[in-house]
C-alpha positions in Angstrom: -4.6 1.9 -11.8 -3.6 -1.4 -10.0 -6.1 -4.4 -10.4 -6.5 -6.1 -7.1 -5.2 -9.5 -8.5 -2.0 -8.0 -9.7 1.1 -8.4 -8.3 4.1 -5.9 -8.2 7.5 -6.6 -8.0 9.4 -4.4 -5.0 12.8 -2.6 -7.4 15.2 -1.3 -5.0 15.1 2.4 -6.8 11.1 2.6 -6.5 11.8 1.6 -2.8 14.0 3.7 -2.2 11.6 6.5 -3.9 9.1 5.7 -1.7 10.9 5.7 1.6 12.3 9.8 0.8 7.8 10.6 0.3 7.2 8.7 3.2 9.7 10.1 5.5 9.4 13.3 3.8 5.3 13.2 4.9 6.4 12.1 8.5 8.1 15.4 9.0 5.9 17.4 6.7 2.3 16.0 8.7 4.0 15.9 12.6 3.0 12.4 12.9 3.6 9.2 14.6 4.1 6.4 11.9 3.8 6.2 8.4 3.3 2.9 6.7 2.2 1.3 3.7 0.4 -2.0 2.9 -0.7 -3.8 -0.1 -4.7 -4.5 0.1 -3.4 -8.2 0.9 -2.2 -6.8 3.9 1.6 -7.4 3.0 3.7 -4.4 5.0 5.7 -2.6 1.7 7.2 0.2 3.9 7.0 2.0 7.6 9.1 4.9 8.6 8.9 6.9 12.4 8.2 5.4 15.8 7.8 2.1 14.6 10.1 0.1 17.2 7.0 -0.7 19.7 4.3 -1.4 16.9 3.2 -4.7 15.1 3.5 -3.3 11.7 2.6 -7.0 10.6 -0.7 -6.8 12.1 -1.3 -3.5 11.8 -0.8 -4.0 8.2 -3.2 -7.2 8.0 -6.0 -5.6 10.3 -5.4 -2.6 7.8 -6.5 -4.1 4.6 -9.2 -6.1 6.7 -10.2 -2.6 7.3 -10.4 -1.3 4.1 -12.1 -5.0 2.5 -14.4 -4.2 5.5 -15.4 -0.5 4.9 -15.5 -1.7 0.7 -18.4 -4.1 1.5 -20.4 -0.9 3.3 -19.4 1.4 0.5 -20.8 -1.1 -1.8 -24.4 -1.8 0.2 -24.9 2.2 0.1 -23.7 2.2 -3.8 -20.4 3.8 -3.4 -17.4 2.1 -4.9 -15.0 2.7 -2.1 -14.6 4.8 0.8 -10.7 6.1 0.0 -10.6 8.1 3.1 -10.9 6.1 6.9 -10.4 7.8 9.9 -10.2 6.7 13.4 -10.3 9.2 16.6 -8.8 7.5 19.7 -7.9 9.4 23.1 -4.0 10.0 22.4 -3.7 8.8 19.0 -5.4 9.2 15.6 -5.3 7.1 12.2 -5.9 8.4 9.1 -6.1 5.8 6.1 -6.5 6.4 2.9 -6.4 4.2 -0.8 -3.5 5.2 -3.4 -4.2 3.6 -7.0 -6.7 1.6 -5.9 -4.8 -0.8 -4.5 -1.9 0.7 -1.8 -3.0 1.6 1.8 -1.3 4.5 3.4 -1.4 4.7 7.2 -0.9 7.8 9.2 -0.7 7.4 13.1 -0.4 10.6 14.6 -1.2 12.6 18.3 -2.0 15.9 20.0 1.4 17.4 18.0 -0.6 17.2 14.6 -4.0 17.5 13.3 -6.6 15.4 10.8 -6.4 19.1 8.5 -3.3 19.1 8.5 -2.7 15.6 7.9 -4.9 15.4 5.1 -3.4 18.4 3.4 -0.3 16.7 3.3 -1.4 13.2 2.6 -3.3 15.0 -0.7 0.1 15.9 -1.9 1.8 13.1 -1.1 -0.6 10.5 -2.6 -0.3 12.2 -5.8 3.7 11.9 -5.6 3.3 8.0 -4.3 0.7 7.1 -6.9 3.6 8.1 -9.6 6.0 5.6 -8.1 3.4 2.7 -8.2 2.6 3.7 -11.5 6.5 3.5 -12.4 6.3 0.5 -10.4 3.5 -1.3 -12.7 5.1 -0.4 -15.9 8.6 -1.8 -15.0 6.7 -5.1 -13.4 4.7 -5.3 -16.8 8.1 -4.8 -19.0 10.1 -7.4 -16.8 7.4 -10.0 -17.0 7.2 -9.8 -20.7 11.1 -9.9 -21.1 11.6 -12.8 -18.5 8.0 -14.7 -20.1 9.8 -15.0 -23.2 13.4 -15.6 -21.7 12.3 -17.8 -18.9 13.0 -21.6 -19.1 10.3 -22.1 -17.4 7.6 -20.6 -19.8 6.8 -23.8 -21.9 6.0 -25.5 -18.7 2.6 -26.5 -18.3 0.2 -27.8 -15.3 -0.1 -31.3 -17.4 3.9 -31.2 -17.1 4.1 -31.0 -13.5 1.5 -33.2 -12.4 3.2 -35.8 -14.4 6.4 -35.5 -12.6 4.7 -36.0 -9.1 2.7 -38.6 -10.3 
């Protein structure tokens, strides 16, 4: 599982991994938009009817969503709520928490519904949760290779204060 704090480096091939589940989830669920965010509220992928949306605030608004619905969880003694839903009049979103730490968005309308989005978002969360679990490891390998390589690894704080001082 992701800590909160970490961060992940985006490979091309885990991109690319995720943007086949997400589009495949699109089709699969009849919705809208599919997008997911980091629970920083950084945009990592979208896919659908996206062209008249502000993915970057939906995304930010998102994770203030889910930091929002955390603190509740927390005064009633849950940990998290990993499921959100909100019912408008022509469109629906359904949030919900992959590996603790990635938010996936479904927006969808009359031509779908919440069971049959959630079905699908079970399936697919399992499938999406592998990628950012790939993801982790290969950002945990790299780091460890480029810590040791990196010419900047014997750098310290001290160092750089002294050559702006």
């Amino acid at each position: 599982m992701l800590g909160s704090q970490s961060s992940l480096v985006m490979y091309d091939e885990e991109y690319q991994r995720i943007m086949v589940l997400i589009q495949k989830l699109l089709r699969e669920s009849n919705a809208k938009v599919i997008f997911l965010v980091d629970k920083n509220g950084q945009l990592i992928a979208a896919t659908g009817e996206t062209e008249h949306l502000d993915t970057t605030s939906l995304a930010s608004l998102t994770a203030g969503n889910i930091a929002a619905t955390g603190g509740l969880a927390k005064l009633i003694g849950e940990k998290e709520f990993s499921i959100l839903f909100h019912e408008g009049e022509k469109d629906n979103i359904h949030i919900s928490i992959i590996g603790g730490r990635v938010i996936l968005v479904i927006i969808f309308d009359e031509r779908s519904s919440l069971g049959l989005v959630r079905l699908r978002v079970k399936k697919a969360s399992e499938e999406l949760g592998g990628v950012f679990e790939d993801l982790v490891q290969k950002t945990v390998i790299h780091s460890e290779k480029v810590g040791s390589d990196s010419p900047f690894a014997e750098i310290t704080d001290d160092d750089i204060d002294n050559l702006f001082n």
